[in-house]
Each structure stands twice: as C-alpha cells, then as structure tokens.
N, C-alpha and C positions, 0 to 999 in steps of 0.2 A: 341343230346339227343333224345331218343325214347317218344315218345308218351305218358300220362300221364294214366294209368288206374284208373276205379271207383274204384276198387279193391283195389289198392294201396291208393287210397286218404282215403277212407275209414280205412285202417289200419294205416294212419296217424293220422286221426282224434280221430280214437278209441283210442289209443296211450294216445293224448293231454288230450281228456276225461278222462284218467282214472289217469291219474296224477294230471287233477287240483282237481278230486275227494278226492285223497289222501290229498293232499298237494295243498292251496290255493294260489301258485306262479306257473309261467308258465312253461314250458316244458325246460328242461334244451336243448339247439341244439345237444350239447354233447354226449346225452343220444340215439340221434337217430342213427338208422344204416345207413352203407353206401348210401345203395339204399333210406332209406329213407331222407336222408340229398340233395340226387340229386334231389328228388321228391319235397322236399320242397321246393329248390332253384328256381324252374320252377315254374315262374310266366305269367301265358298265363290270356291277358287280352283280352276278346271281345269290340267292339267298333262298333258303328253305327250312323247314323246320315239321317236324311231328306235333302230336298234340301236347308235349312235354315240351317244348321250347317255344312253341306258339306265340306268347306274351313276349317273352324277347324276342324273338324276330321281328315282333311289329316295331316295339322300342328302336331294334339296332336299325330298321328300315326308315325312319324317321332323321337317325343319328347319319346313318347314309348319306342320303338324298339333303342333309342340313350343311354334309360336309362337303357336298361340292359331286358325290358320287349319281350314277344313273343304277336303279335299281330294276331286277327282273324277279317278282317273286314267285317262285315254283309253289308254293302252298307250303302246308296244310291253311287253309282260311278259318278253321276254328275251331277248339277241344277236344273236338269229337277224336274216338280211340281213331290212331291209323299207323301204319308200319311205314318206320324210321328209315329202310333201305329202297323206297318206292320215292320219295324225295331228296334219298342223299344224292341218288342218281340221273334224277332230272336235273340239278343242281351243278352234276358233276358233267354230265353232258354238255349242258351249255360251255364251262371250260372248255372241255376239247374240240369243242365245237366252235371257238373263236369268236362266237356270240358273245361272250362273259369272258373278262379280263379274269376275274377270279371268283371264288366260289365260296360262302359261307352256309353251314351246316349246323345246325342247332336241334339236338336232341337233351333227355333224361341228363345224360350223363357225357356223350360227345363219344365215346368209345364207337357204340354198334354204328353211327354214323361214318367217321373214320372206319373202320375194317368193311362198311361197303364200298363208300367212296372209291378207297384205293383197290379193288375189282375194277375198275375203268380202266382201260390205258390210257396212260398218258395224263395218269392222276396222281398227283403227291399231295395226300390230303395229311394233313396234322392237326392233333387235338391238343388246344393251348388252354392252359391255367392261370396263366400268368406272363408277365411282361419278357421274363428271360427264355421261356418257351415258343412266346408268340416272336421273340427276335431271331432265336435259333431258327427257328421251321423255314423263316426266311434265305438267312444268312447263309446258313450251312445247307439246308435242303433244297430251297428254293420251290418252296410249298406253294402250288397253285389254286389249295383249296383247303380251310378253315374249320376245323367242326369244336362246337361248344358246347357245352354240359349245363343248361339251364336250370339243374339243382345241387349245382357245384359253384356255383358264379354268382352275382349278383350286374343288376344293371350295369354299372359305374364299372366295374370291372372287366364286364363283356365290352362296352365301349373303349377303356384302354385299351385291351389286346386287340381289339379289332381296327383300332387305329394305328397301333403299334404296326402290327400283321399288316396292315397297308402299304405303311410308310416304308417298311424296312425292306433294304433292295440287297438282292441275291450278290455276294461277293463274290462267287467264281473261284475261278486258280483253282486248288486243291478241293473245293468243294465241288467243282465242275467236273473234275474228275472220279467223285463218289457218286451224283447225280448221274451222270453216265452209266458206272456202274449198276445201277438201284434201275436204269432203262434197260440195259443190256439184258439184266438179269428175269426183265418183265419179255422181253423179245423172245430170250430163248423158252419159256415156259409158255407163250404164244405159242409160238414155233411147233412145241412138239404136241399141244393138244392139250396138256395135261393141267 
C-alpha cells in the first residue's frame, strides 16, 4: 500500500467532521470510498524509546507489526545512555506531522517522556499503567500519543494497554468540549510567546 498523504488524511477527517456535525453518531465505514476505506485501514504507529525502555520497545514493536500495525521506529537502537526528550519528540512529530496515526513512548518510568511529548503542539500524550488509564486517555482525552514506564510494567501489560490504547476510540460530546479547551488553552500560550 502506498504511502499515506496529509491530503488524503485531511479529506478523511473533513469527511468524519461533517458528519458528526450533521448527525451526533459516527461515521458510517460504509459511507466511505474505496480509497478512502484503504486510507483508513492504515494504521502507521510511530514508537520510541531511551535506553530504559529499549527492550520493550523492541518487544511492543514485534507485538505491533503481529497485530496488523505499520511501524516507524525513531530509536534509541540500543542501551547505550541517551536523553528521553530527543525521542519523545521525534516520536511526537511524526503525529503531528500525519506521518503517524499515533505515537508510542517508552521511557524509565513514562513521566519525563509525557511532559516532553506534550511541549509539541498538537500533542496529547498520556502515561498509562493500566487498562482504565489506557481507556480513559482515549475516551475522555483523546490522546494521540502513549508514553510507558518500562520499570513500572512488565511485557504482558505493556501489550494490554497498548492494545487497549489502540483500540479505544475518542467518545466526544462533552469530552470534545474539554479537548477543545486543553487546544485553546495551548493556542493562547502560543499566542503570547510565553
């Protein structure tokens, strides 16, 4: 399958918007066309990791790419010491960058990952522990990008949330109204420099 255009993501999304605008239920699959049924199917997830998450990334990259996903990995390639916020943000780029449907983040503990990440605009990174965490991030935030604590977790765990985190789709309505907010709030502090 060819390569995902902004182009095309963009007439997907326009698409979805003007539907839930119409009508407050989601996008019938049905309704889309060919191309865009292919476009939607293509789920390219970026992933990264310091030399504390290293091993699980490789793991969760395998667990990926078994589940049906397209993987892009920003590094680190292997143990050696390196800073956490030089990958969360390659990581996080590709997101905003429509390169990467979404973004996973694998550090020590998943914190300093999460608090660079969301320095991007137009990043809603969340650090999940567990299965109600990784639904929430979804649900109510509509988290575009994933950071995990590789000495907080174990394999088997990272893999549920990360599957969880996949699967669970942004509800909207009142949450769409917070998310808005949490943009707004990142616009104006754009805005003035600070």
């Amino acid at each position: 399958m060819e390569p995902v255009k902004d182009a095309d993501l963009q007439l997907i999304v326009q698409r979805v918007v003007e539907r839930l605008e119409k009508e407050s239920q989601p996008l019938n699959f049905s309704d889309l066309t060919q191309r865009e049924k292919g476009l939607a199917d293509k789920r390219v997830v970026s992933i990264g990791a310091d030399h504390g998450g290293f091993s699980l990334k490789e793991s969760l990259k395998i667990f990926l790419i078994d589940s049906g996903y397209e993987v892009i990995d920003c590094g680190t390639n292997d143990k050696s010491p390196v800073d956490y916020p030089d990958f969360a943000v390659a990581v996080a780029r590709l997101v905003i960058s429509g390169k990467a449907w979404r973004g996973i983040m694998i550090d020590g503990a998943g914190i300093g990952s999460c608090i660079a990440a969301n320095k991007v605009p137009g990043i809603r990174a969340a650090m999940c522990y567990d299965h109600a965490t990784a639904v929430n991030s979804r649900e109510h935030n509509n988290a575009n990008m994933l950071t995990l604590g590789a000495g907080l977790i174990g394999e088997n765990l990272a893999q549920q949330i990360v599957k969880t985190w996949l699967d669970t789709e942004f509800l909207g309505g009142r949450h769409a109204r917070r998310v808005e907010k949490i943009e707004s709030i990142e616009k104006q502090y754009l805005g003035n420099g600070h």
